[in-house]
TITIDREN-217234 format. One record per residue: residue number from 1; x, y, z of N, C-alpha, C in turn; residue in one letter. Coordinates in Angstrom, 1 decimal. Example, Ala and Ser with C-alpha at 12.3 -4.5 7.8 and 13.67 -1.06 7.14 Angstrom:
// residues 2
+-----+--------+--------+--------+--------+--------+--------+--------+--------+--------+----+
:   i :   n.c1 :   n.c2 :   n.c3 :  ca.c1 :  ca.c2 :  ca.c3 :   c.c1 :   c.c2 :   c.c3 : aa :
+-----+--------+--------+--------+--------+--------+--------+--------+--------+--------+----+
:   1 :   13.2 :   -5.7 :    7.8 :   12.3 :   -4.5 :    7.8 :   13.2 :   -3.3 :    7.8 :  A :
:   2 :   12.8 :   -2.2 :    7.1 :   13.7 :   -1.1 :    7.1 :   12.9 :    0.0 :    7.9 :  S :
+-----+--------+--------+--------+--------+--------+--------+--------+--------+--------+----+
This chain:
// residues 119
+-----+--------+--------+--------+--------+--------+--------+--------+--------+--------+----+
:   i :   n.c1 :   n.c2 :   n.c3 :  ca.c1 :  ca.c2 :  ca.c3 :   c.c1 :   c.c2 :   c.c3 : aa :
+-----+--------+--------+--------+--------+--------+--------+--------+--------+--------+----+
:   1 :  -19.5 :    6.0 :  -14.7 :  -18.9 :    5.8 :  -16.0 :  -17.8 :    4.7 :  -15.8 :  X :
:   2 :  -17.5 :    3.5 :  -16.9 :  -16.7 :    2.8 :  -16.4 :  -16.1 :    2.4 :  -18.0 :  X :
:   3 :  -15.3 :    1.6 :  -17.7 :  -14.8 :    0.9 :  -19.1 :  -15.6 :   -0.2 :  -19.4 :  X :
:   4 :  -15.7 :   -0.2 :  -20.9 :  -16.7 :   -1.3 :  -21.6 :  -16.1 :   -2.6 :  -21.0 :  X :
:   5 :  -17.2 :   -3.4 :  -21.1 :  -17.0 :   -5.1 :  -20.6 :  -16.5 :   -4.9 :  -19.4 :  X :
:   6 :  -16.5 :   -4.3 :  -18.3 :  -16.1 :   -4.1 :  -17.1 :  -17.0 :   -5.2 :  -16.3 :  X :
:   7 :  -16.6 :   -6.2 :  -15.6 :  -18.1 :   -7.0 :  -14.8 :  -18.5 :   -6.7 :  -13.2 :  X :
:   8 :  -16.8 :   -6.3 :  -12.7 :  -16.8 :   -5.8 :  -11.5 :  -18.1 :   -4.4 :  -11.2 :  X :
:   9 :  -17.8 :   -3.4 :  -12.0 :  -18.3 :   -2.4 :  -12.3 :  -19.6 :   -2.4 :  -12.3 :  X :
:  10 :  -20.1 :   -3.3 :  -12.7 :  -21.5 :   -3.7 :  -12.6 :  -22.3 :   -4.3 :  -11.4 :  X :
:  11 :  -21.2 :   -4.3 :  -10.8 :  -21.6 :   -5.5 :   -9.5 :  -21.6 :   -4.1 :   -8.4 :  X :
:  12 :  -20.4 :   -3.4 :   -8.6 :  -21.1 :   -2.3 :   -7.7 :  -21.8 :   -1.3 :   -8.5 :  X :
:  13 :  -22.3 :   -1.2 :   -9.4 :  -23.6 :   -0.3 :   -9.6 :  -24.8 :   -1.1 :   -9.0 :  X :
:  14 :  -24.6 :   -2.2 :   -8.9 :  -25.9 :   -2.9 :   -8.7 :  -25.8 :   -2.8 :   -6.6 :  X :
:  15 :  -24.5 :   -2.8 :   -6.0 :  -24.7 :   -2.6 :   -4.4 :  -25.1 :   -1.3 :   -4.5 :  X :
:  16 :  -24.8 :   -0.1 :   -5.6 :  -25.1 :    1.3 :   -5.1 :  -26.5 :    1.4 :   -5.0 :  X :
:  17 :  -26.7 :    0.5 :   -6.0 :  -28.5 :    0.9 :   -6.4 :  -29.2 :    0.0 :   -5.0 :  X :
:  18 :  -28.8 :   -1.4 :   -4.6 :  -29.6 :   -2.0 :   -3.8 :  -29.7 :   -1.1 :   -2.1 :  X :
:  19 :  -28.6 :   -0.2 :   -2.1 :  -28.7 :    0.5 :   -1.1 :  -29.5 :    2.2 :   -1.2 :  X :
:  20 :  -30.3 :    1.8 :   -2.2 :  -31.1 :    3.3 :   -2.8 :  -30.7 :    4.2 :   -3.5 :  X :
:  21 :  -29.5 :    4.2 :   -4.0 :  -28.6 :    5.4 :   -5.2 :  -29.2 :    5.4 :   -6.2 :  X :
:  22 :  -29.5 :    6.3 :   -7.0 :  -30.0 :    6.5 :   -8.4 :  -28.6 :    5.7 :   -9.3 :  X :
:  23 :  -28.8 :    5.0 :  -10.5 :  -27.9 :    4.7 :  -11.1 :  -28.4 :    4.6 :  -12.3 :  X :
:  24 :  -26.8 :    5.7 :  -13.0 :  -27.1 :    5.4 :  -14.6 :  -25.5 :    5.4 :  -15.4 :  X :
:  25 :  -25.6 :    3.7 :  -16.0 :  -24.4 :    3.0 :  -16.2 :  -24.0 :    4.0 :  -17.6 :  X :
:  26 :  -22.6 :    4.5 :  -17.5 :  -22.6 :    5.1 :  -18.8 :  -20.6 :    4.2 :  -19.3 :  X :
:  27 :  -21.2 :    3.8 :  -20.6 :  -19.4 :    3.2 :  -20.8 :  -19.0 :    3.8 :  -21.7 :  X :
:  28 :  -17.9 :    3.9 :  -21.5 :  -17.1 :    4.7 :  -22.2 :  -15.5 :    4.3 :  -22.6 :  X :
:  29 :  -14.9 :    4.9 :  -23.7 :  -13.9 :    4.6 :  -24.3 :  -13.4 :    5.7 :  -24.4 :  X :
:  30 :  -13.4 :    6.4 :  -23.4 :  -12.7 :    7.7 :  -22.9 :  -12.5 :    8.5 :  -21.3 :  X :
:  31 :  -12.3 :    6.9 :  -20.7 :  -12.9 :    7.2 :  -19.2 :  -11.5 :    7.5 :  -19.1 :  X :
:  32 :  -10.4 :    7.6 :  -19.1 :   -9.5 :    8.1 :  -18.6 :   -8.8 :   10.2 :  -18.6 :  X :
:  33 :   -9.8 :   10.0 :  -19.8 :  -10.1 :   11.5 :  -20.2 :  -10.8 :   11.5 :  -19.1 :  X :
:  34 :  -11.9 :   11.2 :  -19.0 :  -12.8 :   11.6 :  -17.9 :  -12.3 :   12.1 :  -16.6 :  X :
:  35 :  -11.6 :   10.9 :  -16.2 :  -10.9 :   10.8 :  -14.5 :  -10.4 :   12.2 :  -14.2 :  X :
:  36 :   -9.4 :   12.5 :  -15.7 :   -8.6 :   13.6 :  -15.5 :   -9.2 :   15.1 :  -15.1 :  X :
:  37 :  -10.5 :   14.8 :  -16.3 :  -11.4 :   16.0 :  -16.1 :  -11.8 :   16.2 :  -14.6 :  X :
:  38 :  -12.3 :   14.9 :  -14.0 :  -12.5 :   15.4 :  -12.4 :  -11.6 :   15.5 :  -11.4 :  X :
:  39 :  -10.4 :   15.5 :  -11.4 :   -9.2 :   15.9 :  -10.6 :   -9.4 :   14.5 :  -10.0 :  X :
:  40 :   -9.1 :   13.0 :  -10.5 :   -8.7 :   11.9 :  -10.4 :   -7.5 :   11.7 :  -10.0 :  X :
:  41 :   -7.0 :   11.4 :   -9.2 :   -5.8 :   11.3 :   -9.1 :   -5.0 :   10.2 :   -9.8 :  X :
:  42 :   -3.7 :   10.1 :  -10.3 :   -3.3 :    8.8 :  -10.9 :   -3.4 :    7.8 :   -9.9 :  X :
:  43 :   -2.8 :    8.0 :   -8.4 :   -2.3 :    6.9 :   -7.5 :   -3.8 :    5.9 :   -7.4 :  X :
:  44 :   -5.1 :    7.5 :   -7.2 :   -6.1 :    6.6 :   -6.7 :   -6.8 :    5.9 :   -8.2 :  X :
:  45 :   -6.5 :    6.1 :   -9.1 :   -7.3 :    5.8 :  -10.7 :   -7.9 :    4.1 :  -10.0 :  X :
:  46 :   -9.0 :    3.7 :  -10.4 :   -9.8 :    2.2 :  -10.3 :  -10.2 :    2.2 :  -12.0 :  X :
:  47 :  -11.0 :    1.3 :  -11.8 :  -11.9 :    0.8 :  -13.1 :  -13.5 :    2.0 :  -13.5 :  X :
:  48 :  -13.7 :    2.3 :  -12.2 :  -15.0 :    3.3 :  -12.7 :  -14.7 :    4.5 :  -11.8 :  X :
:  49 :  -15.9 :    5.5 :  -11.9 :  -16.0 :    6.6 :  -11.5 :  -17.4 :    7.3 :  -11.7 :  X :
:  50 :  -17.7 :    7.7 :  -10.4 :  -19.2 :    8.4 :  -10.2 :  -19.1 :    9.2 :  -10.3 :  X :
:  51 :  -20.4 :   10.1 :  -10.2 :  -20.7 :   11.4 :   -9.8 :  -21.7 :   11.6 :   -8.7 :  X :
:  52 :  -22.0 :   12.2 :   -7.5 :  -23.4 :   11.8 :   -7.0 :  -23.4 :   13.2 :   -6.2 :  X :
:  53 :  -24.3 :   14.0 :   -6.4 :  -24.2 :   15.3 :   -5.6 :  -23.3 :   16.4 :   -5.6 :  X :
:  54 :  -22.4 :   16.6 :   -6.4 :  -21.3 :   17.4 :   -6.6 :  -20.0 :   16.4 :   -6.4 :  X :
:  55 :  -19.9 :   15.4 :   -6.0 :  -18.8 :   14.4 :   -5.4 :  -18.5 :   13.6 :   -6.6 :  X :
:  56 :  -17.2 :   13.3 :   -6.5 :  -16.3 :   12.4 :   -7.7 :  -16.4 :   11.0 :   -6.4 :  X :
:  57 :  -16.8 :   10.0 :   -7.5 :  -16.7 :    8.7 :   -6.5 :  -15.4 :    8.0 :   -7.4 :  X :
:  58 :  -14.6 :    7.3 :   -7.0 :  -13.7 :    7.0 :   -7.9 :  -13.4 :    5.6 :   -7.1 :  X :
:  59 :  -13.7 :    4.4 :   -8.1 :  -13.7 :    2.7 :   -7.6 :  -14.9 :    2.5 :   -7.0 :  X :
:  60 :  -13.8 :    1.5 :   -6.2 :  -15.1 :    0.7 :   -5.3 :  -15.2 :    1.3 :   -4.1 :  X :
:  61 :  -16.0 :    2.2 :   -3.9 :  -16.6 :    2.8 :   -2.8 :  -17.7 :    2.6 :   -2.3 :  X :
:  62 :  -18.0 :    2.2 :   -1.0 :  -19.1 :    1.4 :   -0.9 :  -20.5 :    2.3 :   -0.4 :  X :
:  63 :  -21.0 :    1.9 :   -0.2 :  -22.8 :    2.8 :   -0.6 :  -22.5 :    3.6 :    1.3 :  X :
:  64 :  -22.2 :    2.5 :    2.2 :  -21.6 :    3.0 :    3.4 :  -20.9 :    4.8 :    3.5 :  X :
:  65 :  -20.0 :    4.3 :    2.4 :  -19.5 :    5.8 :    2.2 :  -19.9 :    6.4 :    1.9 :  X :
:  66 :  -20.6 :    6.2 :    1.0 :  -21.3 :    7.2 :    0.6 :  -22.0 :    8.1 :    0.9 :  X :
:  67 :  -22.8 :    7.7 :    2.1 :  -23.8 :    8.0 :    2.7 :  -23.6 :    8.8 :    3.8 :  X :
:  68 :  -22.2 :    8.4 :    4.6 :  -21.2 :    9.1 :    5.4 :  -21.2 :   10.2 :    4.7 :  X :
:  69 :  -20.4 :   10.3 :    3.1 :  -20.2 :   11.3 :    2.8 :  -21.3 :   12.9 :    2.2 :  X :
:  70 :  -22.7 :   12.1 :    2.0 :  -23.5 :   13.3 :    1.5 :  -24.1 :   13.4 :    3.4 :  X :
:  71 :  -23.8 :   12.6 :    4.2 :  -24.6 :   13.3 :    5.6 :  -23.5 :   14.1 :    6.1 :  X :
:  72 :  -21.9 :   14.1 :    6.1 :  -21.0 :   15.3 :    6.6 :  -21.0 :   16.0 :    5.7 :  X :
:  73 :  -20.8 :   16.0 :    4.4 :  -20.6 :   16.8 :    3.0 :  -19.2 :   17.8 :    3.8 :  X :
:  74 :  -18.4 :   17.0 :    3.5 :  -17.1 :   17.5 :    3.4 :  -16.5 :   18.8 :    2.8 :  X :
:  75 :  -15.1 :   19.6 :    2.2 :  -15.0 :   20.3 :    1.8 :  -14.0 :   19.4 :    1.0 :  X :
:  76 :  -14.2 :   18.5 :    0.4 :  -13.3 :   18.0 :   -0.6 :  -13.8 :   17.5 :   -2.6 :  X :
:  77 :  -13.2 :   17.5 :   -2.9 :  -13.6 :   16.8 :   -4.5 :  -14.1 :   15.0 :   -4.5 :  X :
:  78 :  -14.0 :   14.6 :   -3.7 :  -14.5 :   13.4 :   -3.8 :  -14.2 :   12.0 :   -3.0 :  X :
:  79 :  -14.5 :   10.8 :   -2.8 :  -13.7 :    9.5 :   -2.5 :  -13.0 :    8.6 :   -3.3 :  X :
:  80 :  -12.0 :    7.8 :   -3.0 :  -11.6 :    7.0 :   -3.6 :  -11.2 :    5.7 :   -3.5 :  X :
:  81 :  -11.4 :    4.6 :   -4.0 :  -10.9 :    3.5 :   -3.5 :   -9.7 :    2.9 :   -4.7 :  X :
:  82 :   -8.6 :    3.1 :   -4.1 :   -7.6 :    2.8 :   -5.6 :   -7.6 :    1.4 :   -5.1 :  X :
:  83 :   -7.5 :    0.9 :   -6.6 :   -7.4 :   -0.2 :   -7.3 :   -8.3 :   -1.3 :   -7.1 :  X :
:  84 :   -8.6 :   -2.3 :   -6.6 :   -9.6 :   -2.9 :   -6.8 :   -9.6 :   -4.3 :   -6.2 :  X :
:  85 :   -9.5 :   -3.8 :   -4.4 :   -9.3 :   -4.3 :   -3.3 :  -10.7 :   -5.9 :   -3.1 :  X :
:  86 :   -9.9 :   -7.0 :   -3.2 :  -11.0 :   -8.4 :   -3.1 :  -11.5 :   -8.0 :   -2.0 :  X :
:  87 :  -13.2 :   -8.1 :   -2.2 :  -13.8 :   -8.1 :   -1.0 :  -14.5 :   -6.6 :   -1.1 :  X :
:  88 :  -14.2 :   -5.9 :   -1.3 :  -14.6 :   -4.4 :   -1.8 :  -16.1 :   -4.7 :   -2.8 :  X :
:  89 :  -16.9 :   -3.8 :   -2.5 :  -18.4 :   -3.8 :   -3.3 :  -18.3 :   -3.6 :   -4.9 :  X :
:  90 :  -18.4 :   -5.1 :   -4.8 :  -18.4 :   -5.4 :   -6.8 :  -17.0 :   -6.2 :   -7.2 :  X :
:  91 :  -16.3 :   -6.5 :   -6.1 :  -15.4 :   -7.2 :   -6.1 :  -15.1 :   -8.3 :   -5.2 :  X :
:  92 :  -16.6 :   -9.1 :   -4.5 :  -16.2 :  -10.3 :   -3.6 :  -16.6 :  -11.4 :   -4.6 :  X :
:  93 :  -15.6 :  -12.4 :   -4.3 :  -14.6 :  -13.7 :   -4.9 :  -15.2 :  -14.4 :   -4.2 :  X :
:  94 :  -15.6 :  -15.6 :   -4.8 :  -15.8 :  -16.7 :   -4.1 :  -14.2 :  -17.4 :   -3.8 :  X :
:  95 :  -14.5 :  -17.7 :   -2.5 :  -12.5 :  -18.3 :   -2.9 :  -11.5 :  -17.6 :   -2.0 :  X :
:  96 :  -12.2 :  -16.6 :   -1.9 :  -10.8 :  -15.3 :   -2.1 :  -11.3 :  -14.7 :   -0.9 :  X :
:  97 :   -9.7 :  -14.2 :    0.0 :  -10.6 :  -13.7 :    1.3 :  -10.5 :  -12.0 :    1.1 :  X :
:  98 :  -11.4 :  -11.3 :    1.6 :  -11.5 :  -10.1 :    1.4 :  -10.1 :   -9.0 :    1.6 :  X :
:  99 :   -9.8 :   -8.4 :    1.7 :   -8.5 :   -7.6 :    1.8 :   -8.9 :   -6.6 :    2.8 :  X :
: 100 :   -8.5 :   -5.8 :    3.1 :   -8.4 :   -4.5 :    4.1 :   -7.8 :   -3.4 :    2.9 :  X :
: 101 :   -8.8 :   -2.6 :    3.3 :   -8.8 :   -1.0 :    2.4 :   -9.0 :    0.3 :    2.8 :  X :
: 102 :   -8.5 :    0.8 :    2.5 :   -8.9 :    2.7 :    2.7 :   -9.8 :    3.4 :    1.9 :  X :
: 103 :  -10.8 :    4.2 :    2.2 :  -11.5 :    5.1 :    1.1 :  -10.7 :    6.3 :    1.5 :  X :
: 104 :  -10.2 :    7.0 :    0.6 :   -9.7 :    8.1 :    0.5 :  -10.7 :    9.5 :   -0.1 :  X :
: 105 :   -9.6 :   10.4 :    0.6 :  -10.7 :   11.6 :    0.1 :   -9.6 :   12.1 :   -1.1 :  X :
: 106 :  -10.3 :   12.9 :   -1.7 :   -9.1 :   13.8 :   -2.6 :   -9.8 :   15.3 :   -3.0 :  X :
: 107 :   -8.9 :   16.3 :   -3.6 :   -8.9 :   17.0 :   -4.0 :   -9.1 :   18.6 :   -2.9 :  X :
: 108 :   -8.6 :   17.8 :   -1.5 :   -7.6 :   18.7 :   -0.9 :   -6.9 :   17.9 :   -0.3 :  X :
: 109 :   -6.6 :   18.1 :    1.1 :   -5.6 :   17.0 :    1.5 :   -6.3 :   15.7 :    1.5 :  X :
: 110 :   -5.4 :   14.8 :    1.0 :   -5.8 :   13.0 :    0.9 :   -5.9 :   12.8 :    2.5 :  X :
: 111 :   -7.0 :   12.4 :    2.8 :   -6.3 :   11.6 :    4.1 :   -8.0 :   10.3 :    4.2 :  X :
: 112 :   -7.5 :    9.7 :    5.5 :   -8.4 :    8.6 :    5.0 :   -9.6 :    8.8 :    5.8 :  X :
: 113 :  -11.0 :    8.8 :    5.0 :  -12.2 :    8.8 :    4.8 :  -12.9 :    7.7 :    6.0 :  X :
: 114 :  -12.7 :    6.5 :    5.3 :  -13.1 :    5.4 :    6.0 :  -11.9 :    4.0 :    5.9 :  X :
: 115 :  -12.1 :    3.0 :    6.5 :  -11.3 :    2.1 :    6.6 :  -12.1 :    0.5 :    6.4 :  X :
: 116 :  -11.8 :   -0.5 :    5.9 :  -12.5 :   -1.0 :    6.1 :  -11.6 :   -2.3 :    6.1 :  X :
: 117 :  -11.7 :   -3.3 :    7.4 :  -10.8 :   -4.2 :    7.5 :  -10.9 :   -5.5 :    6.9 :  X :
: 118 :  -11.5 :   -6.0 :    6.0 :  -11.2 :   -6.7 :    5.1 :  -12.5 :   -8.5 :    5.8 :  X :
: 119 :  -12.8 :   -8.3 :    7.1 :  -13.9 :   -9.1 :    7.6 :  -15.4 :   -9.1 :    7.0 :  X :
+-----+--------+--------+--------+--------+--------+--------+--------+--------+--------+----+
């Protein structure tokens, strides 16, 4: 689910799908209702938000993670990537050099997921 006219958002539905994810784009003009409904956290809030197996995906989380996450299947509510790190899946810039990011977990203790150094 993401916000209408979003372009980023599209770019990573399209890495989730090229790495085998089922994907189905839904927009909305009430995603922030949404977020809340799945125990979103404000800090980690991005532009979209998944669902994939019981798991809240929240941002740009990359298919890598993903994949980490349904082969450990954790005891948590989901991953997150706050805000909307250049260089992150659905957000590489021509121009622009990638950034270094954290995927976080949430919805028991936050701690960090994966790491990804911005190369």
């Amino acid at each position: 689910m993401h916000a209408k006219s979003c372009g980023c958002c599209g770019a990573w539905a399209d890495h989730i799908a090229k790495a085998g994810f089922p994907v189905k784009i839904v927009e909305s003009s009430t995603l922030e209702t949404f977020k809340t409904e799945q125990g979103v956290l404000a800090a980690l809030q991005s532009c979209n938000t998944a669902l994939v197996d019981g798991y809240v995906l929240e941002g740009h989380v990359s298919a890598e993670a993903v994949s980490k996450l349904l082969k450990e299947r954790p005891s948590i509510k989901g991953l997150a990537v706050a805000g909307m790190p250049a260089g992150s899946p659905g957000m590489e810039m021509s121009g622009v050099a990638p950034e270094a990011y954290d995927v976080m977990t949430f919805g028991s203790a936050g701690t960090v997921f994966m790491r990804f150094d911005g190369s």
